[in-house]
C-alpha positions in Angstrom: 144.1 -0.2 14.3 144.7 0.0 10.5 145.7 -3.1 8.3 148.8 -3.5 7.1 149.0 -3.8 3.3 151.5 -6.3 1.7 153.8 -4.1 -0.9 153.8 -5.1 -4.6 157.1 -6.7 -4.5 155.7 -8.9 -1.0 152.8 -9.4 -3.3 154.7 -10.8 -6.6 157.3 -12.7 -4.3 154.3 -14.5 -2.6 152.4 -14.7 -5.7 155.6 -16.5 -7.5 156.2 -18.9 -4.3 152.6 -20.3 -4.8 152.7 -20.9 -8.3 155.9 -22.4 -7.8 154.6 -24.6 -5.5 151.5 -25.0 -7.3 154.3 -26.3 -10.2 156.2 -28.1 -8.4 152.9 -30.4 -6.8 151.5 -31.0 -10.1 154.6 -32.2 -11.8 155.9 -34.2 -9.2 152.1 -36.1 -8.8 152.3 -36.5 -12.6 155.6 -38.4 -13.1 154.5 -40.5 -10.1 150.8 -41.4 -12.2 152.9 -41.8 -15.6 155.0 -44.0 -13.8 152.5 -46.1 -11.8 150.6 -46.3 -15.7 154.0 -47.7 -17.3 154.5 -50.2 -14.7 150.8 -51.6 -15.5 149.0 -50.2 -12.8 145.3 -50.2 -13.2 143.9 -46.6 -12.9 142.3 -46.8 -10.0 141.6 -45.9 -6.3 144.7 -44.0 -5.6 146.0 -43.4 -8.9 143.1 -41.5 -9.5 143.4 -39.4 -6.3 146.3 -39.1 -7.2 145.7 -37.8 -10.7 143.3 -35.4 -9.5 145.4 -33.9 -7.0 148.0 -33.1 -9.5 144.8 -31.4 -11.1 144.5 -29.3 -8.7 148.0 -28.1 -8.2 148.0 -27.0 -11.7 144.2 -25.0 -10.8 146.4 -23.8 -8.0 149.1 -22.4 -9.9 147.0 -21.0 -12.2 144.9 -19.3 -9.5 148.1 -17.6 -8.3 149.3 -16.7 -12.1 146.0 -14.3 -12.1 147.4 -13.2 -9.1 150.2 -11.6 -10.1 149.1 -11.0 -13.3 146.9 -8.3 -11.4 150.2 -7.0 -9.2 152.0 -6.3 -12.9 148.9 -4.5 -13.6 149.1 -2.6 -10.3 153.2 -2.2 -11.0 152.0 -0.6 -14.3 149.7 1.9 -13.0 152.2 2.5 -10.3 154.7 3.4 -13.2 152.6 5.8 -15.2 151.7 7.7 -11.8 155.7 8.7 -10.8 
């Protein structure tokens, strides 16, 4: 049986949700190491995890940006074809 394809709207829609996401993570685990760091917290241990994991939302986001980068490019070619 043949795979179904995601359009290019599913494709941007799911694309934006991520990065969103990705967004939403990284900002939300930054205020909360900013915050720990102006109450005198050492930077340690969790903080640090922490830190990193906010790190990694942005990667995440920015992982997804690419994506849909590449589904404008796609919605481009799609636009010169009709």
């Amino acid at each position: 049986m043949p795979e179904a394809t995601p359009t290019l709207r599913q494709r941007k829609i799911f694309a934006l949700t991520r990065i969103l996401g990705g967004l939403v993570a990284a900002l939300y685990l930054g205020y909360v190491v900013l915050a720990n760091l102006a109450e005198g917290r050492p930077f340690d241990g969790t903080l640090v995890f922490t830190a990193l994991v906010a790190l990694a939302g942005l990667g995440y986001a920015a992982w997804y940006l690419r994506d849909l980068q590449a589904v404008a490019r796609d919605e481009a070619a799609a636009g010169r074809k009709d």
